[in-house]
N, C-alpha and C positions, 0 to 999 in steps of 0.2 A: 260298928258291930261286926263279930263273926258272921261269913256268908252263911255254916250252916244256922247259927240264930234266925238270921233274917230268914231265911226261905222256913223256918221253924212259927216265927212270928207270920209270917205271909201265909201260911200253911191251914194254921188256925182263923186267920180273918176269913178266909175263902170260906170254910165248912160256915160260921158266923153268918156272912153274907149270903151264902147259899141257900141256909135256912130263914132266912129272912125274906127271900124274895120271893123261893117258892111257895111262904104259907099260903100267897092270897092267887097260885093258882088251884084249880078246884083237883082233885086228887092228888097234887105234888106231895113226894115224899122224901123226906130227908135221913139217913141213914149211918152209923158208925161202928166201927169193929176193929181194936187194937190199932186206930191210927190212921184207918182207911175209912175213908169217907166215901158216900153216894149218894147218887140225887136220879127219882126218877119223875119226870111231867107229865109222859103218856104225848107229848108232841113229838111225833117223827122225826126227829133229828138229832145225830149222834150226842152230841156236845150238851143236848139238852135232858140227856138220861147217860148217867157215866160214873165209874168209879176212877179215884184218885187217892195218890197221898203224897205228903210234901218230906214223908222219911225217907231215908237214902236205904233202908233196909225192910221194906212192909210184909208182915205177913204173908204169906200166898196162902195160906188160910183162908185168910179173911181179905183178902183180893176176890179168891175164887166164891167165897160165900156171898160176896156183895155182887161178882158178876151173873153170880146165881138167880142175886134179887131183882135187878135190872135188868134179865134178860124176859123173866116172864113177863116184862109188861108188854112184852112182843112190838117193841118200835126196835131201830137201831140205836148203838149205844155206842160207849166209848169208854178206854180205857187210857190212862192221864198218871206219867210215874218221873221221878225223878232221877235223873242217871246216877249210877252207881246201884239200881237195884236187882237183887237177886236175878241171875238169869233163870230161872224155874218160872219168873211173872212172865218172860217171855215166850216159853214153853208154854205156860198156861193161856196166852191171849193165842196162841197160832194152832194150838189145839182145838178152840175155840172156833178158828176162822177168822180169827179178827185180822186185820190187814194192815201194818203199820202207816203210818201217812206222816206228813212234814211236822218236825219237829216247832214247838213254841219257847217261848222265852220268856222268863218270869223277869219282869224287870221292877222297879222301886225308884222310889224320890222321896229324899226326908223333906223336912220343912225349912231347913236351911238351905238344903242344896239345889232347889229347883230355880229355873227361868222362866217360870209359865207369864210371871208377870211382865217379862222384857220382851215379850214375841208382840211384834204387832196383829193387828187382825189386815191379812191382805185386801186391797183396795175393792171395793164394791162386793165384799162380805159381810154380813148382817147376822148375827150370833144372838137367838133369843133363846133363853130356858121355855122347855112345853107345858102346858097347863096339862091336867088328866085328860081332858078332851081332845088333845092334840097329841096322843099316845100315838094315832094312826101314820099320822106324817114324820115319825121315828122311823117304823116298821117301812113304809112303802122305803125309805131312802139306805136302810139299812139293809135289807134286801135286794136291792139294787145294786148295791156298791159291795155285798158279797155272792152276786150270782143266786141266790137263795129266794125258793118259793115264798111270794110274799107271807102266806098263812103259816108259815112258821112263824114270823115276826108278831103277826097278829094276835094270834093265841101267845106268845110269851109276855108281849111287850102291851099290857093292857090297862084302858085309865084305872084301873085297882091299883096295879102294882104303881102306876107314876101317883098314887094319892101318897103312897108311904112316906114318911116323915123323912127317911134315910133317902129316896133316890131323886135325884134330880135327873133330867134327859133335854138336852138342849140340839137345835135344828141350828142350821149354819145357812143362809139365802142368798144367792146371786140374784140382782133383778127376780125379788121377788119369787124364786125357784128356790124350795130345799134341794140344796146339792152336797151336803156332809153332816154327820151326826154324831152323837156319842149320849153317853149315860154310866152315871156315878152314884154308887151306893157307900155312904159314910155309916160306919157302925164305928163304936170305941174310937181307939187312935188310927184308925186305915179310914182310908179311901181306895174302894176298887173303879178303874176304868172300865167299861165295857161295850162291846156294838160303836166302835170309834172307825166309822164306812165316807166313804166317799163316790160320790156316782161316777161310772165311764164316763168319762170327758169332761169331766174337770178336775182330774187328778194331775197333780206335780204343779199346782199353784200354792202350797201352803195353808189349805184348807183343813184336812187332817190335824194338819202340827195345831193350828188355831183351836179348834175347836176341841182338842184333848187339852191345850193349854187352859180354858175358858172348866172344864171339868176338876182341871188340879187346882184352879187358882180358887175355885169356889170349894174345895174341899181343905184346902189349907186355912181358908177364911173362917170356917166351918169348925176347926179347931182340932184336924187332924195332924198328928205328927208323920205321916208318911200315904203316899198314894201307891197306888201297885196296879199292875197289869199283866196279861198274857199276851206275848207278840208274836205275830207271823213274821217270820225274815221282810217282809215289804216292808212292816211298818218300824224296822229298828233305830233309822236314821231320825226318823222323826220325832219318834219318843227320845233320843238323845236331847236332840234341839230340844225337849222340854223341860231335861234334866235329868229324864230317867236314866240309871245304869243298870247292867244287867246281873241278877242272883245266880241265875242256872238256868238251863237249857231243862224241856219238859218232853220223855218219850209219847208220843199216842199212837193207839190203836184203834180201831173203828170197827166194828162189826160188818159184815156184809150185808144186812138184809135190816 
């Protein structure tokens, strides 16, 4: 497929799965205008109140009316664009105060082209999917392995949301210690990866590549034609090893406050 297709296709699954996850937090809201989407939770944390769009030319209209929306909910927020967009969005995030910060990477895996299933699970790693009740031992490990106030995790990552039919959230254990995590939300033909953390000190064993493998392989089971994620430069080598390649690169901006 065309790259801009796919980031087109990936574009649309995201706002899908966005609204999906946040119904069953208690004030979450989901939002759209000419192409730009937002989401606001009311949890302190950028990424968790943010507008976005996966067009290469959005609105600043309707950028600026969505940053309008998310900003009263008075947490920080974030703003999330594809390169190639108008330089006026950029104008408009530093007008703002917003702050740009490390670029992400939309990467993708059809159903043919993945190796989730040839990765072994390294030696004395134990890979279980969490019941609802075990929503909290996501957060505590995902929060760890991203530097992050536990209580973000807690309030996002809640047995509500692991009850949904769509998400699954699996723990990765050394000697009986969660030390990596991940969670995968299948709507339609996508699968999204997300919160794919590993704890200080036990990173660079192949625990990560595992346990995001252990998320595609059950979402291609699941009867998804394609998995997708947003990467941080750390995690690009390892998403390769699962099969993913990359769409395009994702500007942010992040409010100050």
């Amino acid at each position: 497929m065309h790259i801009g297709n796919d980031a087109e296709i990936f574009g649309a699954s995201k706002a899908e799965i966005t609204q999906e996850l946040i119904s069953v937090l208690p004030g979450g809201r989901f939002l759209c205008q000419d192409g730009v989407y937002a989401m606001v939770t009311g949890i302190p944390a950028p990424f968790l109140n943010g507008v976005w769009s996966g067009l290469p030319g959005p609105a600043v209209t309707a950028v600026a009316a969505l940053l309008d929306e998310v900003c009263r909910a008075g947490v920080p927020y974030s703003l999330m664009l594809p390169p190639g967009c108008d330089e006026a969005c950029t104008r408009l995030a530093a007008a703002r105060g917003m702050e740009p910060v490390a670029d992400t990477t939309l990467m993708a895996l059809d159903a043919a082209g993945g190796a989730a299933d040839a990765i072994p699970s390294p030696a004395g790693l134990t890979i279980q999917r969490l019941a609802p009740e075990l929503a909290r031992r996501h957060a505590v490990v995902a929060a760890a392995g991203f530097g992050t106030a536990r209580d973000i995790f807690l309030r996002a990552i809640t047995p509500d949301l692991l009850r949904l039919a769509s998400v699954r959230c699996y723990a990765g254990e050394v000697a009986g210690q969660p030390v990596t995590t991940s969670l995968s939300v299948t709507l339609g033909s996508c699968t999204a990866i997300f919160d794919v953390a590993t704890v200080p000190g036990f990173r660079g064993r192949g625990y990560g590549t595992a346990v995001t493998a252990r998320a595609v392989a059950d979402g291609l089971a699941a009867g998804s034609a394609w998995c997708w994620l947003e990467a941080s430069a750390a995690g690009l080598s390892a998403y390769r090893r699962v099969g993913f390649r990359v769409i395009e690169p994702r500007r942010n901006w992040v409010s100050g406050s």
